[in-house]
C-alpha positions as CSV (number, residue, x, y, z in Angstrom):
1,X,84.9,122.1,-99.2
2,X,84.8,124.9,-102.0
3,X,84.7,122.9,-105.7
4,X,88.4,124.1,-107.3
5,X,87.9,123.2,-110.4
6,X,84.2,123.9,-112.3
7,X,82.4,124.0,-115.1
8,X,80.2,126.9,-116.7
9,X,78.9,126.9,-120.2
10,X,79.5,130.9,-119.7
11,X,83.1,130.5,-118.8
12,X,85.2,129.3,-121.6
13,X,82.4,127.2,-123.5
14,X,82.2,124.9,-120.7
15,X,85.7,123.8,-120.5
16,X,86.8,122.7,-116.9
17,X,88.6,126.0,-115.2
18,X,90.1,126.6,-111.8
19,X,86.9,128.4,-109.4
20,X,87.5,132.0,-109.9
21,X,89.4,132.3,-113.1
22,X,89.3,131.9,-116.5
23,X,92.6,129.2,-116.6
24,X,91.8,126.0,-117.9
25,X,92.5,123.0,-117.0
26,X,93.5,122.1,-120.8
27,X,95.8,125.4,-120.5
28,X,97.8,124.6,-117.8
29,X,98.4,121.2,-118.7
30,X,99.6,122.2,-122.1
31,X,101.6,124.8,-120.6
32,X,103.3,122.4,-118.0
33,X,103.7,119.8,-121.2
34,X,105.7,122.7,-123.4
35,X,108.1,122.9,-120.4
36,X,107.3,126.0,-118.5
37,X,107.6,125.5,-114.5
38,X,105.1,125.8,-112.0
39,X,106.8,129.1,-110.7
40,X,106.4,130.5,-114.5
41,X,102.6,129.4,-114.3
42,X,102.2,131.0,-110.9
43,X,104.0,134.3,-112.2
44,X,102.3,134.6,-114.9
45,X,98.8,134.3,-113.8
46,X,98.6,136.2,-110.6
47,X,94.9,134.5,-109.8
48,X,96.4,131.1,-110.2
49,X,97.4,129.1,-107.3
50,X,99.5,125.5,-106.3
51,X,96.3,124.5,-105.1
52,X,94.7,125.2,-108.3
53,X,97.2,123.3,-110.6
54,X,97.3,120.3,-108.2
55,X,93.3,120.7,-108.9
56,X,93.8,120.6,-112.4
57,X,96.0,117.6,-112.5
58,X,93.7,115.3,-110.5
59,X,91.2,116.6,-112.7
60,X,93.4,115.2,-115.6
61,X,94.4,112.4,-114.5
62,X,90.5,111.6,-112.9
63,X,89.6,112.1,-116.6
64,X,92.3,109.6,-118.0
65,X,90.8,107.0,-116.0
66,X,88.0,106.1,-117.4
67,X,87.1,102.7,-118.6
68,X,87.6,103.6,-122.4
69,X,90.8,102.8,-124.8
70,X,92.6,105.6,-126.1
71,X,94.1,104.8,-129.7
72,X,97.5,106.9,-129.9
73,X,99.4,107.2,-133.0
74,X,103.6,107.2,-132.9
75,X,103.0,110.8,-134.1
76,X,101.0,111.5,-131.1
77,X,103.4,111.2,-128.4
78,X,106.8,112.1,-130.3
């Protein structure tokens, strides 16, 4: 099975993209996270695929679940 998501220090400065483009994880989470639908996503980056932002949440969430306490200020969440 082909690796979705990867991770190139020549692609991005290593940041976590979906195989074959130059979307990031971190950009389609913030995307989703400022309200825009996974239709606008698709539309909007014709390389992009619902395979490739399920990818990038388990990739997220995978990443969340590490054994380490994130601090998170009132501010940070409002």
């Amino acid at each position: 099975m082909k690796a979705i998501i990867t991770a190139s220090p020549d692609i991005l400065m290593g940041k976590p993209v979906v195989a074959g483009t130059r979307i990031s994880v971190e950009l389609i989470l913030e995307r989703l996270a400022a309200g825009e639908t996974v239709a606008q996503l698709l539309d909007e980056n014709p390389g992009l695929t619902m395979e490739g932002i399920q990818a990038a949440l388990a990739f997220a969430a995978s990443a969340i679940k590490a054994d380490v306490v994130y601090p998170v200020s009132a501010e940070a969440i409002a």
